[in-house]
C-alpha positions in Angstrom: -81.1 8.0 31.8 -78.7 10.6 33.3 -79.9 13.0 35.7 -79.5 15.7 32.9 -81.8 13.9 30.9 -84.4 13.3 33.4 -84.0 17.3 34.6 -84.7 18.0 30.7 -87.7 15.9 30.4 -88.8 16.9 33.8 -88.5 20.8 32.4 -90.1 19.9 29.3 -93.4 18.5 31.5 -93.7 21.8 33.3 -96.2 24.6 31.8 -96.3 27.5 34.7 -94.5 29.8 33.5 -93.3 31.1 37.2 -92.3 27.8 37.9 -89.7 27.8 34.9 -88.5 31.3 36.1 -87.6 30.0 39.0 -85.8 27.3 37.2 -84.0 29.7 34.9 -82.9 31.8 37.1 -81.5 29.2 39.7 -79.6 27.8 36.5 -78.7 31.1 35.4 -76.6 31.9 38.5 -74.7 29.0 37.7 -72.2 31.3 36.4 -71.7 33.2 39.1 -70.0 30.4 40.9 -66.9 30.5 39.5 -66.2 34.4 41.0 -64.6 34.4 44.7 -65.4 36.6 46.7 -62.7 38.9 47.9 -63.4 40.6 51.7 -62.7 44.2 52.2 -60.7 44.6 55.3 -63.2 45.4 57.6 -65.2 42.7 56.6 -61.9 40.2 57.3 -61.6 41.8 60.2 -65.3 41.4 61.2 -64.8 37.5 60.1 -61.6 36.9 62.3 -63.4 38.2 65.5 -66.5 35.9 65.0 -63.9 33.3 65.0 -61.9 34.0 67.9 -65.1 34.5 69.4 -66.3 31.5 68.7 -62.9 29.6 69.6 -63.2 31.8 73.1 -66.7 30.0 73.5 -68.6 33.3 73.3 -71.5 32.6 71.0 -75.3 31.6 71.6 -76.7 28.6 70.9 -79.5 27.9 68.3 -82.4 28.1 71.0 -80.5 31.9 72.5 -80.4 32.9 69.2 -84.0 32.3 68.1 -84.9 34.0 71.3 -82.7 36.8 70.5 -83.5 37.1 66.8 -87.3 36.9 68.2 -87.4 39.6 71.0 -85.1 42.0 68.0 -88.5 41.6 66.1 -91.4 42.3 68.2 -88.9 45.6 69.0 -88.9 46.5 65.8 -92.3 45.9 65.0 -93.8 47.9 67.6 -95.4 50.8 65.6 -95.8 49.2 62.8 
């Protein structure tokens, strides 16, 4: 059995309903592969400095940025 046929039959076992519009709409975007993306220049721009940066060794590691990412929260959810 190919893996299409055993997604098919898998499908065709399923009855919630938001559980197949998931599926559909993960399948749907399928199409939307084939477009490339095109950067404006600013965003290129953007892009090339993270990787000089990066290159340059000036970026946090996954620990600093959870911290980061963390304290940027409880800011911004002060008030709330």
């Amino acid at each position: 059995m190919t893996v299409k046929q055993k997604i098919i039959e898998k499908i065709n076992s399923i009855e919630d309903e938001r559980i197949l519009e998931e599926i559909y709409s993960l399948i749907s975007a399928e199409k939307n592969f084939d477009a490339i993306y095109k950067f404006s220049p600013s965003e290129l721009l953007k892009v090339n400095e993270g990787i000089e940066d990066a290159d340059n060794g000036k970026y946090y590691s996954q620990k600093e940025s959870e911290k980061l990412v963390a304290k940027w929260l409880q800011e911004k959810s002060v008030g709330l």
